[in-house]
Structure formats: structure tokens, C-alpha cells
N, C-alpha and C positions, 0 to 999 in steps of 0.2 A: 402575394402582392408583387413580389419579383421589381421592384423598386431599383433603379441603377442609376449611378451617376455615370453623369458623361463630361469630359470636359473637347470642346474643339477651341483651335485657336491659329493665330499666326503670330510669328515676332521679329524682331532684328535679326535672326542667324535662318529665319525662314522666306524672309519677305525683306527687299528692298525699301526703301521712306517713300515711294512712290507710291507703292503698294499699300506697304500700311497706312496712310492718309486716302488712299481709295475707300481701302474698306473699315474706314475707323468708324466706331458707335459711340460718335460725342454731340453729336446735331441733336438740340432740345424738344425739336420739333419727330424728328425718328422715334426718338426714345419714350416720348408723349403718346405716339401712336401703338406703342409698342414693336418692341423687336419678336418676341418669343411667342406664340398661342399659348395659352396654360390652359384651355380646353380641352386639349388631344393628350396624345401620350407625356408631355413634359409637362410634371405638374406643381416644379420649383425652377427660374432661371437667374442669374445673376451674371451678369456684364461687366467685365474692367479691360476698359479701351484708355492705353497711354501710346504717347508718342515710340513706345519701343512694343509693344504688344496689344492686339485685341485678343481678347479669349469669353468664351461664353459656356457656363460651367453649370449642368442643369440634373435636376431629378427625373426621370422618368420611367414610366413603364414600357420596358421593351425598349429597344438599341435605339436611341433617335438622334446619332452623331447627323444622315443626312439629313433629317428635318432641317435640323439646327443648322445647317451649313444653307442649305434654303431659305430660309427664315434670315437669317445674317444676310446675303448675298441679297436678295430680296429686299429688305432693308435701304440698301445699297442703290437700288435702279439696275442693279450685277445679278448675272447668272451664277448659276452655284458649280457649273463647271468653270466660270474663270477667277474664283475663287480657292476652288480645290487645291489648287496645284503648290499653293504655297502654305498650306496649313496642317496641324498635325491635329491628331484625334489619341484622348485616353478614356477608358473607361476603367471603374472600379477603382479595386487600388490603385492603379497607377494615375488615377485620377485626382487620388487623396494625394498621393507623392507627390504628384507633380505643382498641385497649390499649394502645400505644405514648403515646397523647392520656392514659388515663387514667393510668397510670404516673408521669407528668412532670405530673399535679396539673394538665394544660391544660383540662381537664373539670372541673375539681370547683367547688362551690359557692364557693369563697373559692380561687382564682387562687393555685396557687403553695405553698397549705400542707402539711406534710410527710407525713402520717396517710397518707394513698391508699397509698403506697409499703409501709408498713412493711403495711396489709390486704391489701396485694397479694402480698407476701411468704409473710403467715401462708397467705392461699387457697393457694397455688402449694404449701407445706411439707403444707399436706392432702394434697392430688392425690397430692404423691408416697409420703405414709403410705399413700395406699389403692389404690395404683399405678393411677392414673387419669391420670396423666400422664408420656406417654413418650415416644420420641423429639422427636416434632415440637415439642409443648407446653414440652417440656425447654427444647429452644434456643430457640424464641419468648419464653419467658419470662426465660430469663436477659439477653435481647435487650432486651426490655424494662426490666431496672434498669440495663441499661449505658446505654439512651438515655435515661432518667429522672435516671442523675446525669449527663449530657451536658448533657443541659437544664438543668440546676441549677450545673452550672460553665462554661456559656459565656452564661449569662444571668443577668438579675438580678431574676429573677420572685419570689422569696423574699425580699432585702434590706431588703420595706420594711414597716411597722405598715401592716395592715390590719383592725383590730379596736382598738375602745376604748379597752380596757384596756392594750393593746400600746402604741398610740399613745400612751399617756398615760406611760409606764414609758420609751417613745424621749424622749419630750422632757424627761424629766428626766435622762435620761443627757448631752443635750448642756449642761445647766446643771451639773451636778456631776463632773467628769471622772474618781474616783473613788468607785466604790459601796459600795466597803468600809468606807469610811470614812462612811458616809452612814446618814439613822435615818430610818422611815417612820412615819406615822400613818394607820391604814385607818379613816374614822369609817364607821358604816355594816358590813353584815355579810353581805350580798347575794351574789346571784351575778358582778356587775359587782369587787362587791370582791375578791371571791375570787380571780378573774382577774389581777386588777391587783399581787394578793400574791402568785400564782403566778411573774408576771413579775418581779417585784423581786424574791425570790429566784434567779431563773435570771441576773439581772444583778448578782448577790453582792452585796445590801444587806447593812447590818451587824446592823441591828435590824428587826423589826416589832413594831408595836405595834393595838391594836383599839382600837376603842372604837363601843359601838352601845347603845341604848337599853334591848335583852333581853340582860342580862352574858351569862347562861348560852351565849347566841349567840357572844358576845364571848370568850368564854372557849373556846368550841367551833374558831371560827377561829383566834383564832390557837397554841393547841395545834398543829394541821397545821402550821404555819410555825415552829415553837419560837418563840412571839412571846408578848406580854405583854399582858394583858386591863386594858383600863383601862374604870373605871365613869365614864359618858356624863357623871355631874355633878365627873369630876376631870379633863374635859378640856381644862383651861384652864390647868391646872399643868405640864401633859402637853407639850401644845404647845412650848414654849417646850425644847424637848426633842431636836426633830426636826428633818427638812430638807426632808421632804416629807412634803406631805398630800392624803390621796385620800379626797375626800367623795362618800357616796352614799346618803344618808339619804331615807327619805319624808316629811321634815321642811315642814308647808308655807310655815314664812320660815323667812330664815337662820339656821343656827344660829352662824355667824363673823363678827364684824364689825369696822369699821376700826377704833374704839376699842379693842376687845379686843387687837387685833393690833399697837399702839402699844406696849403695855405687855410684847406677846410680845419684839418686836422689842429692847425696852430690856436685856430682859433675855438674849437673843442676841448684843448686841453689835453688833446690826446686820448677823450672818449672814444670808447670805441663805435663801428658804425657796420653797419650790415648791408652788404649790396646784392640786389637778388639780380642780375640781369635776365630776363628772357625773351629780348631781343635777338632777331637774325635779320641783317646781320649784327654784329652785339654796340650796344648800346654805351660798354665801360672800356674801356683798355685795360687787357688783361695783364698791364703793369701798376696796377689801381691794388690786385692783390699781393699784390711786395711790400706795399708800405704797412709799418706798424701800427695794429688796432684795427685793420681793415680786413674785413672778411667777405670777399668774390665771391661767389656761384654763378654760375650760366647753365643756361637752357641743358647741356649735357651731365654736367652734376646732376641736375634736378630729376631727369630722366633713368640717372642711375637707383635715386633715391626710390623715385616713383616704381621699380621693375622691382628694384628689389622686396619693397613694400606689397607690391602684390604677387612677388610668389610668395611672401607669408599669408596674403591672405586663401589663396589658391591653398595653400598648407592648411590653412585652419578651416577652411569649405572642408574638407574631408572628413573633420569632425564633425562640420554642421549637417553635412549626408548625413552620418552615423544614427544622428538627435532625427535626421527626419524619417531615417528605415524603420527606428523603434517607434516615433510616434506615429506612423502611417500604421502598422501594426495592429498599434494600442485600439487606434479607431477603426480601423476595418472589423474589429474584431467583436467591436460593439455593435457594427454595421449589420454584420451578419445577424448579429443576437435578435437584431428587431424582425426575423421571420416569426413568423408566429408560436408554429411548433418548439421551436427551442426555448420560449418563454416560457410557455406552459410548463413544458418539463421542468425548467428549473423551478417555479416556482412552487410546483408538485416536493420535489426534493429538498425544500428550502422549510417546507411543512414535515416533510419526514423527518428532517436532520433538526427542527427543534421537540418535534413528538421524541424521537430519540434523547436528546439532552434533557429533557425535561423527564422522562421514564426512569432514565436513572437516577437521575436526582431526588428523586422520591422513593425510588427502593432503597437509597443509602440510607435515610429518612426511616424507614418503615422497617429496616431489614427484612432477615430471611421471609419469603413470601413462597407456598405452595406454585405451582408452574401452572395451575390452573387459574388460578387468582390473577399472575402475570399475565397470561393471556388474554384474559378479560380487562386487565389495565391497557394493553396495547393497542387491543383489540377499540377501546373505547376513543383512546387520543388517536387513530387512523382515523375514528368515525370524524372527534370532532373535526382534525385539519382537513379532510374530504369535504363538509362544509363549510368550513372555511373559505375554502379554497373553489367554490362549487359557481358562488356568486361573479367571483373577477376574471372566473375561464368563462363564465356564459357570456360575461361582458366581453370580452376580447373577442371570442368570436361572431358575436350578433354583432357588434359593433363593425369590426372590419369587413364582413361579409357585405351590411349596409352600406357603410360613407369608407370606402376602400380610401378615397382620397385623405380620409382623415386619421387611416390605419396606424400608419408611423406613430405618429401623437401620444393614439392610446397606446399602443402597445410600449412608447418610452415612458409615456405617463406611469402606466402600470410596475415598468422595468426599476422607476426610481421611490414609487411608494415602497414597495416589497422590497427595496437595495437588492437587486439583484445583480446590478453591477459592482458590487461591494463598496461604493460608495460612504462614505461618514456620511451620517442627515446633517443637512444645513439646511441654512434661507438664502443660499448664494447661490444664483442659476446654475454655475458651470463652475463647479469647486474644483482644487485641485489638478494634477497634474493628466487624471482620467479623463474621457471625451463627452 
């Protein structure tokens, strides 16, 4: 059958945003027409085009990386030489590795974040609406989320704030133990702000509040958050209000300072209050962090937090490699199995080894027995597993010889009746840790 996967692709470390937006496969109208033939040599394809990667990851007979780059480029209104240049090609195992790498977030632009997975999903949930993905691609792909939450539960590549506004939302949760009971002030109306409101709601703040220069702004943000629009000259009332504040103004001096925050503080009681600035230039006077109960960060804190955080997660990728050499492995190795010849064999041997177990167990049974007599018993359980066995080898290969296209199939079909991938029986598609 000589069956091979292929994967071509371009990404963020190969291609510029100009580029990849050239040749992205997200227009409903392309993708209706089809991208791939599944006439010719490729006769499984699957598509996941995101703002950081296209890639087009196919079965076929015989090498069809250039199809595929024609067919994409084509797609396009693009030739497949201005294409080329910025795209890389794997086949086989490196082909399983390297989706396996993009699955578990080991590939992507920010280490660990969770989006790849759920785009990798919707691609997959295509294919099978427009049956372009069939046996093979089936279990590779389902292979693929079992070792993406692998990665994600035997490591700690996700655990930590890599991004600003994250980081800024982590360290206030270790100053307020809890968030429900906690009140925020967002000055500023930005895209930084937005973020940083998105993550104080995901950690069940109790309140947010705006306040930015354009109310209309102010009123627009926090609407999306059920939060309360405070105008920029009542934010000194406001204050005294909250427990945390996230400044991000394009202010060019402070708009917060110590004396203001004397009088906030008085009338707090001396709660304490959390100020994140990530403002440039900064938005607090960094004499704001000398007063008692008051806890400052800026933009360079944040930064420290954020580098350090992802060389642990850079640290912990080396574990999630490790989970993807072994499972890339696990599967290649089933991969192989689905040639034909090797089925057979095993399943030849799988009829030996229980004519075997079962011979003995009946001479335990029977005792001492003449060597003549034995012979004639062994002789008889070869006949019967050679019949056995007579009916599902003529099928595999009348079968594959017939509908080649639908080779794969049987021959897994075959591979998971007989367990010859040592599988447990179940009623569960894709049990287990196996491919």
C-alpha cells in the first residue's frame, strides 16, 4: 500500500504576518471548493490555518509534499514557487512528531498556551465533515489530544503568567487570598487593560470599575465586564473604593501620587491596595511604594516575572519533547504494523502461541502421553488455527488488493478484532494510552 503521511506547512518563525495572511486557508468559499484532490495520490487531508500557522497534513501514496504545495498555493490565486520559500516539509515520523509538538503548544509562539488544541480540534472536526479524514488521520489525530493532555498533566508548561496582564492578575492573587471579595480599578481603556479585565474576571473578582480619559471608552469597557464607568476627574473618590489598580494610560507624568494616596489610605483604614502600573511612561509615582499597605509594580517587575516564568516553562518543554519522542514512537510503530505482511505474520503467531498454551494445558490434564499421540494432538490444533486463520488472511488480501483505498481500515479492523496490538477489548474507540 506504501501509505505515507505528509505534513507541509509555513508558521511565525518561517514566514512573516504578511505572508501568512497571503497564503492562509480560512476563506469559506476555498475551502467549499476544496483545497486538496483526494482522487490522486492523497487520499486523507486535514487543514489548520491560524493567525501563527498554515499547515496541510495528508495521507498518501507516494511522496505528494509538491502536490500539496500546488494545491495550497493554487488555492491561493499563488504559484507554488512563491510559496516554497517559506515553508517547511515532514514526512513520516517526523510528521507524527511534529503534530504531536504542535498539539501540546511545544511549537507555538507563547510556550504552553491553550488555543492550538481546541484549532486543532475544529481543523480535525472539518476533515471529518467533508470525509477527508479517514482511518489513518482518525487515530493520528485522536493520538494527538491524548498526548497534548499528557503534556499538560505531567508537566507544568501552562502553570505560569506569561503575558503582562496575566502576570499582573498572578500577583495580585497572592496579595488577596480571596477575589470575590476583592474590587478592581482599570484606569486606562487599552488593549493591555482589556486583558488584564479579562483575567480578573476569570479569577472571580467582585467588582470592576474603568476609568479612562474618552468615558464613551470607559463606558464601552467596562459594559463587556458588567463593570462601572467612572469619569477620569471622579477618580480620586473612586479609589478609595478598591483593592486593586491597573494603570495604563498614555499619560506623560503621573497621574497617582503619594500625597493623593495618604488621604486614600486614611480613608481605607489602612487596607491594603495593589497597584499594577504598565504604563510608559508610568502612570504612579514610584513614591506611591513607600507608603504603608501599598504594593507598586511596573512594567519592569512584570517583565522580570514574566522571563522568569517562561524559562520555567522552556524548562518544562523538555519534558513535554521527552512525552512526544515516546508517543511519536508508540504510533509510528502501529503505523508500520498496518503493512500487510506483518499482520499476517502476527496473526499466524498469535494462533501458534495459543495452540501452544492450550497443548499444554491439556497434557497437564491428560498426563504422560506416548510422542506419537502428542504429535497427532499438535498436529491437529496447527490444522485447526490454519483454518482458522485461512478465512481473515484471504480477506485481507482480496480485500486490499480490491479497494486499496480502503486497505488501512481492514487491515486496523482486522489488527483490533484479533488484539494484536495488545490492546484490552473495550467499546471505547481509542482506549488507552496505545494509538
Amino acid at each position: 500500500m506504501n501509505s505515507e503521511l505528509h505534513l507541509v506547512g509555513l508558521n511565525y518563525k518561517t514566514a512573516p504576518v504578511e505572508v501568512r495572511e497571503r497564503f492562509a486557508l480560512t476563506d469559506p468559499a476555498v475551502l467549499e471548493k476544496g483545497v486538496v484532490d483526494l482522487t490522486g495520490p492523497v487520499r486523507e487531508c486535514m487543514i489548520l490555518s491560524t493567525c501563527n500557522r498554515v499547515e496541510l497534513l495528508a495521507v498518501s501514496q507516494g511522496d505528494a509534499r509538491a502536490a500539496l504545495l500546488e494545491s495550497w498555493a493554487g488555492a491561493r490565486g499563488e504559484a507554488a514557487a512563491a510559496l516554497q520559500p517559506y515553508t517547511y516539509a515532514y514526512r513520516g515520523q517526523e510528521a507524527v512528531r511534529h503534530l504531536f509538538t504542535v498539539a501540546s503548544s511545544l511549537d507555538s509562539m507563547v510556550l504552553g498556551e491553550p488555543q492550538i488544541l481546541g484549532q486543532l480540534k475544529e481543523a480535525y472536526r472539518c476533515a471529518l465533515e467533508k470525509r477527508q479524514a479517514k482511518g489513518i488521520l482518525n487515530r493520528l489525530l485522536h493520538k494527538a489530544f491524548s498526548v497534548a493532555k499528557r503534556v499538560r498533566t505531567e508537566t507544568a508548561i501552562a502553570s505560569s503568567a506569561v503575558s503582562i496582564s496575566y502576570a499582573a492578575v498572578e500577583l495580585a492573587k497572592r496579595i488577596f487570598d480571596d477575589m470575590t471579595k476583592t474590587h478592581a480599578m482599570l484606569i486606562g481603556a487599552g488593549e493591555m487593560a482589556e486583558l488584564a479585565a479579562t483575567h480578573l474576571v476569570n479569577a472571580g473578582i467582585a467588582s470592576v470599575r474603568v476609568s479612562n480619559r474618552t468615558f464613551e471608552r470607559a463606558v464601552q469597557l467596562a459594559r463587556q465586564y458588567d463593570g462601572q464607568a467612572v469619569p477620569f476627574d471622579a477618580l480620586p473618590e473612586h479609589l478609595a473604593q478598591v483593592d486593586i489598580v491597573i494603570s495604563s494610560t498614555g499619560a506623560h507624568e503621573p497621574i497617582i501620587r503619594a500625597d493623593d494616596m495618604r488621604e486614600v489610605l486614611r480613608k481605607r483604614k489602612n487596607k491594603p491596595m495593589f497597584f499594577i502600573d504598565i504604563a510608559v511612561p508610568r502612570d504612579i509615582d514610584p513614591e506611591v511604594n513607600g507608603l504603608d499597605n501599598i504594593y507598586l509594580y511596573d512594567i519592569d517587575d512584570l517583565k522580570e516575572v514574566v522571563e522568569e516564568n517562561l524559562a520555567n516553562r522552556r524548562e518544562e518543554a523538555l519534558r513535554g519533547h521527552a512525552i512526544v519522542a515516546e508517543e511519536t514512537a508508540i504510533f509510528c510503530a502501529w503505523l508500520e504494523s498496518l503493512d500487510l505482511q506483518p499482520t499476517i505474520v502476527e496473526l499466524i503467531r498469535r494462533g501458534e502461541r495459543i495452540a501452544q498454551a492450550e497443548m499444554e494445558r491439556a497434557l497437564k490434564k491428560l498426563g504422560p502421553l506416548p510422542d506419537d499421540a502428542q504429535k497427532v494432538l499438535s498436529a491437529m490444533l496447527s490444522s485447526v488455527v490454519n483454518k482458522l486463520n485461512h478465512e481473515p488472511i484471504c480477506f485481507l488480501k482480496r480485500r486490499c488488493a480490491e479497494e486499496d483505498e480502503l486497505a488501512v481500515q481492514r487491515i486496523a479492523t482486522v489488527r483490533r478484532m484479533f488484539n494484536l496490538d495488545g490492546d484490552a477489548a473495550t467499546d471505547e474507540p481509542h482506549p488507552g494510552r496505545k494509538p
